[in-house]
C-alpha positions as CSV (number, residue, x, y, z in Angstrom):
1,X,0.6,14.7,-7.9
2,X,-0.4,12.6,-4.8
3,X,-1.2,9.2,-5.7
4,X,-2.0,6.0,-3.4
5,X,-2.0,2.5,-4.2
6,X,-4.3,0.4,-2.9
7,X,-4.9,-3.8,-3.2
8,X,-4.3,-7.2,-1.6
9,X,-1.1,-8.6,-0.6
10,X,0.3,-9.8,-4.3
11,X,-1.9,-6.9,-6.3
12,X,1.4,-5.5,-8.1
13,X,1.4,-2.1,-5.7
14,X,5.1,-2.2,-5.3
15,X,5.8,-3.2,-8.7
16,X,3.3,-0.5,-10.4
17,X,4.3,2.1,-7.6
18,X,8.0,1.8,-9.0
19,X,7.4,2.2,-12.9
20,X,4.6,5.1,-11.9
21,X,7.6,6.8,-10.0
22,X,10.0,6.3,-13.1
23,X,7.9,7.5,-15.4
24,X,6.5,10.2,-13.4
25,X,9.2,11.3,-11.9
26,X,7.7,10.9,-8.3
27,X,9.9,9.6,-5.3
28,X,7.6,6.1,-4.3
29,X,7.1,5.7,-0.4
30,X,6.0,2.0,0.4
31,X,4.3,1.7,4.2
32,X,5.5,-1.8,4.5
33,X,9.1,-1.1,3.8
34,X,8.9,1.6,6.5
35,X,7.5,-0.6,9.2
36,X,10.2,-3.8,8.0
37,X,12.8,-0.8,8.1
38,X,11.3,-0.2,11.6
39,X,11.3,-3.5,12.9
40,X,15.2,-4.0,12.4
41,X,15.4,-1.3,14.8
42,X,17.3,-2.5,18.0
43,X,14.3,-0.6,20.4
44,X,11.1,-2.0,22.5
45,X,9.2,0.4,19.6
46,X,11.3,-1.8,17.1
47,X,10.7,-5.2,18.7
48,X,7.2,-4.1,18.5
49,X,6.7,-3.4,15.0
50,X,8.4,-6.6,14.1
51,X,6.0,-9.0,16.0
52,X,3.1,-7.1,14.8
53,X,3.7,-7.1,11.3
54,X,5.3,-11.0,11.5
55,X,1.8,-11.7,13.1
56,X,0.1,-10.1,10.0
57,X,-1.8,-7.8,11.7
58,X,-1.9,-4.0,11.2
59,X,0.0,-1.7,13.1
60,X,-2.7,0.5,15.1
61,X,-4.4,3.6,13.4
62,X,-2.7,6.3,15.3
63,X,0.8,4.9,15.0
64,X,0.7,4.4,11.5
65,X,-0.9,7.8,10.7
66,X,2.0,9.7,12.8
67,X,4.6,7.2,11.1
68,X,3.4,7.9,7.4
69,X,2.6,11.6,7.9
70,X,6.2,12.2,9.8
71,X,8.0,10.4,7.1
72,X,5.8,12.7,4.2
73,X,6.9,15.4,6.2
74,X,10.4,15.2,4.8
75,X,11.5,17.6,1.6
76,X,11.1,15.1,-0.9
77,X,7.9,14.4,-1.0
78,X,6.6,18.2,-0.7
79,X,6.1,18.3,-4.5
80,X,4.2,14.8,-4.7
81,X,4.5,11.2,-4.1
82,X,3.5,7.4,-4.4
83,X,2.6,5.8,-1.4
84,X,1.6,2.0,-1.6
85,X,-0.2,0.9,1.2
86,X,-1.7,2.9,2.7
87,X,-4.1,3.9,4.7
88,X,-5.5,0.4,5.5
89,X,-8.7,1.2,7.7
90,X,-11.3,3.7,7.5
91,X,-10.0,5.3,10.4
92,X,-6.5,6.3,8.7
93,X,-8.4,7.3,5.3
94,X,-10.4,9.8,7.4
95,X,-7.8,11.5,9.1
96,X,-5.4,11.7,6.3
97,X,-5.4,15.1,4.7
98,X,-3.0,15.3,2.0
99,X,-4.6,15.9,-0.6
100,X,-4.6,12.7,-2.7
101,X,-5.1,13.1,-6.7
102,X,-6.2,9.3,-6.7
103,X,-6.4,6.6,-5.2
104,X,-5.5,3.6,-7.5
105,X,-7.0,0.5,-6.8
106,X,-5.8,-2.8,-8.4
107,X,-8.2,-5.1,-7.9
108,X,-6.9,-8.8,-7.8
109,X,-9.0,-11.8,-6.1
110,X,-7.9,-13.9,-3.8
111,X,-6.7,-16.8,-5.5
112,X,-4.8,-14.7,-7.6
113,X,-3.0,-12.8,-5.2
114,X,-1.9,-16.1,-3.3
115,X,-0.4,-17.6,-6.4
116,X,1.7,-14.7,-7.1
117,X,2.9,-14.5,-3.6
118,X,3.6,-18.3,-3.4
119,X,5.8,-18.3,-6.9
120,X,8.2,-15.1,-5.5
121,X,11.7,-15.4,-3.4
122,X,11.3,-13.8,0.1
123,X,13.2,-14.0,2.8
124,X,10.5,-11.4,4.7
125,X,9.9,-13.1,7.8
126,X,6.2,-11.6,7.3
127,X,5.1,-13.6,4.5
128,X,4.1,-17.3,6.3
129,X,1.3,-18.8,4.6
130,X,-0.6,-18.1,7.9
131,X,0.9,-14.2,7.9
132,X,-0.1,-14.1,4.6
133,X,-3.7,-15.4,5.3
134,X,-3.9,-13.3,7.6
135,X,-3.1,-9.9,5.5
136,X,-5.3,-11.0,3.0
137,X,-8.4,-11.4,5.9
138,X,-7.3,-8.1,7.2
139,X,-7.3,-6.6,3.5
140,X,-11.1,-7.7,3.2
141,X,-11.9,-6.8,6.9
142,X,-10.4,-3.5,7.1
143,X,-9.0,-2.0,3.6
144,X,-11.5,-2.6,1.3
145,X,-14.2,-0.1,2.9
146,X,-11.0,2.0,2.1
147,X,-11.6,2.0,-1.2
148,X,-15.3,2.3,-0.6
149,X,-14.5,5.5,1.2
150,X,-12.1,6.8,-1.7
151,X,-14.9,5.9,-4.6
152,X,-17.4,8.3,-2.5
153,X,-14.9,11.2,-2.2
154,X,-14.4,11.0,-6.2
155,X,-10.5,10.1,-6.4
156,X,-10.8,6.4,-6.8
157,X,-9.6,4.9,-10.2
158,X,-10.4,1.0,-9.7
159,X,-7.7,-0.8,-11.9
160,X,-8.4,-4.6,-13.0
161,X,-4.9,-6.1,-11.9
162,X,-5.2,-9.4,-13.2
163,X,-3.6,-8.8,-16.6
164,X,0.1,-8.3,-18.0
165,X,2.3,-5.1,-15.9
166,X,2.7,-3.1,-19.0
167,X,-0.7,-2.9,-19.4
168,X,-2.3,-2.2,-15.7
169,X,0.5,0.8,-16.0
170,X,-0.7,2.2,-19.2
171,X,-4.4,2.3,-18.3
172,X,-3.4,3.5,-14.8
173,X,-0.7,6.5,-17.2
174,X,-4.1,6.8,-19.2
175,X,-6.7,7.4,-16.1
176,X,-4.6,9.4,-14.5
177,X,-3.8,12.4,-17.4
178,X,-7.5,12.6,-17.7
């Protein structure tokens, strides 16, 4: 099973993406620890990464495409996978064949996604109040004709994530053994 999870900065993807792969069974890929990972590299390509995503914009469509598919390249995600975050634009979902199951969107608004972000510890470098802004403009701007595109291929299970975790994961368990 290849699933994706989609949804604002704050939505729960990491935290959803982790029990899915627990009780699945499914190693959970997160394109935002990749590109962090990357931007600690020591490398112009490195420096790079880590000013774009400390800006809050996206890394480009091409570079994130060969990124992603290079790292689902490797053995352990042959048999399936979770991957939170990704694709962001229209232009990623299009040219990424890999044959999803489903994409699962949890839906959160605005307000709400903000408030969860403000009340967590980070010491990420990319979540500024105007970084954050900014991700959450560039989620409206460019990801959520994402999940436009995913309802009109047929793989799009639209999750309301405003309610307690155990329960977005046991109608997301329930949606997606159907």
């Amino acid at each position: 099973m290849k699933l994706l999870i989609l949804g604002i900065q704050g939505a729960g993807k990491s935290t959803q993406g982790n029990l899915l792969a627990a009780a699945l069974g499914l190693p959970y890929l997160s394109s935002g620890h990749i590109f962090r990972q990357m931007s600690k590299e020591k490398s112009p390509w490195g420096r790079y990464v880590k000013e774009t995503i400390n800006s809050g914009v996206l890394i480009p469509d091409d570079k994130a495409l060969s990124i992603i598919e290079e790292y689902l390249a490797k053995d352990e995600y042959k048999d399936g996978y979770i991957l939170d975050g990704f694709p962001r634009t229209i232009a990623q979902a299009e040219a990424f064949k890999n044959g999803i199951s489903h994409a699962i969107y949890l839906k959160v608004n605005d307000k709400e996604a903000l408030w969860r972000i403000s009340g967590r510890v980070s010491d990420r470098e990319d979540e500024t109040l105007q970084a954050i802004r900014k991700r959450i403009a560039s989620f409206h701007e460019f990801t959520e004709p994402v999940i436009g595109y995913y309802k009109n291929v047929g793989t799009l299970l639209e999750i309301d994530g405003e309610r307690d975790v155990q329960e977005i994961f046991n109608d997301i368990m329930e949606r997606i053994k159907k």
